[in-house]
C-alpha positions as CSV (number, residue, x, y, z in Angstrom):
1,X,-11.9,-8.0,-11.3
2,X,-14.8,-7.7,-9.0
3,X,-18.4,-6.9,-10.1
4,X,-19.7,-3.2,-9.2
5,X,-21.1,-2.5,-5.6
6,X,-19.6,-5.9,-4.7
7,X,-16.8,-4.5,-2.4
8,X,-17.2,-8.3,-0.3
9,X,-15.4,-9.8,-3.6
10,X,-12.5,-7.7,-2.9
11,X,-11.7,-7.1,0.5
12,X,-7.7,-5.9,-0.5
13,X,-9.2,-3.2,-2.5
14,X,-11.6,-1.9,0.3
15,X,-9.0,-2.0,2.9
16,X,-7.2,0.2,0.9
17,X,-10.0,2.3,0.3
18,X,-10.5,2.9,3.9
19,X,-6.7,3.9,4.4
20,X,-7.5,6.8,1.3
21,X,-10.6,7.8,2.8
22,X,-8.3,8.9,6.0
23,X,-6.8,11.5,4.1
24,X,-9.7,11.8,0.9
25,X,-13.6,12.0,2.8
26,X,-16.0,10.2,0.7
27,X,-17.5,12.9,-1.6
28,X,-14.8,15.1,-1.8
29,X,-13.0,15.4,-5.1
30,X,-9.4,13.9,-5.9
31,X,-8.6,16.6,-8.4
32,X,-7.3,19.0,-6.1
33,X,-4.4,16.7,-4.4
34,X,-0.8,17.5,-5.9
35,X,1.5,15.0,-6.8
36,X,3.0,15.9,-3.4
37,X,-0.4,14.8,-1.4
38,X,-0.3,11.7,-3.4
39,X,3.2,10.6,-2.6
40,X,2.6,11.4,1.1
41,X,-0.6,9.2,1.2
42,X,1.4,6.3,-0.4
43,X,4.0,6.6,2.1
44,X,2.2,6.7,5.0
45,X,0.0,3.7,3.5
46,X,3.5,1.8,2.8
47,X,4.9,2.7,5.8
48,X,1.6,1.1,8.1
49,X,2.4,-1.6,9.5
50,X,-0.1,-4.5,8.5
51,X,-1.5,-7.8,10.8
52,X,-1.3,-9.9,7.8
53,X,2.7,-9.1,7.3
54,X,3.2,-10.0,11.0
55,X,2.8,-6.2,11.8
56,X,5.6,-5.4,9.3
57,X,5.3,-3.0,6.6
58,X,4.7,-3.3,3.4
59,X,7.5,-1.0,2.8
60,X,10.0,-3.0,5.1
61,X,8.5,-6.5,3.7
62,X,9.6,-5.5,-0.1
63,X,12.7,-4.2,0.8
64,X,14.0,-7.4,2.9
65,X,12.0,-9.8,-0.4
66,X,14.4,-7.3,-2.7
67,X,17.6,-7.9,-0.5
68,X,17.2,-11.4,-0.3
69,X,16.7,-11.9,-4.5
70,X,19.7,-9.5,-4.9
71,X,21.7,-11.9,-2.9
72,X,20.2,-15.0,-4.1
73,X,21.1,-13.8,-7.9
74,X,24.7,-12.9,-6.2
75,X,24.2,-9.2,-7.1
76,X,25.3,-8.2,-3.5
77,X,27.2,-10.1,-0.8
78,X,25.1,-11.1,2.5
């Protein structure tokens, strides 16, 4: 947890901000986005390709770490 109006405690969490704030300007209220909205704003955030995951993205990073225990657990051949 990080201490209020300490965003430098957290920089994960205002990354992520900054991605919302694309589609969500500061000041203007969440409680007119649909469930649709929502899901389009994660996918476009899980489908950005990110420095830290060797430009993969997030999305494509799970799915080969999910492949890989599958297989390891011998739930599906290689």
């Amino acid at each position: 947890f990080t201490h209020p109006y300490a965003s430098w405690e957290r920089g994960t969490s205002e990354n992520q901000h900054k991605f919302i704030r694309r589609f969500i300007p500061k000041g203007n209220s969440m409680s007119d986005l649909t469930q649709r909205d929502c899901l389009r704003i994660q996918q476009w955030m899980n489908d950005y390709p990110r420095k830290i995951l060797g430009y993969q993205t997030p999305h494509e990073v799970f799915t080969k770490a999910f492949k890989k225990a599958r297989q390891e657990e011998g739930l599906v051949s290689a």
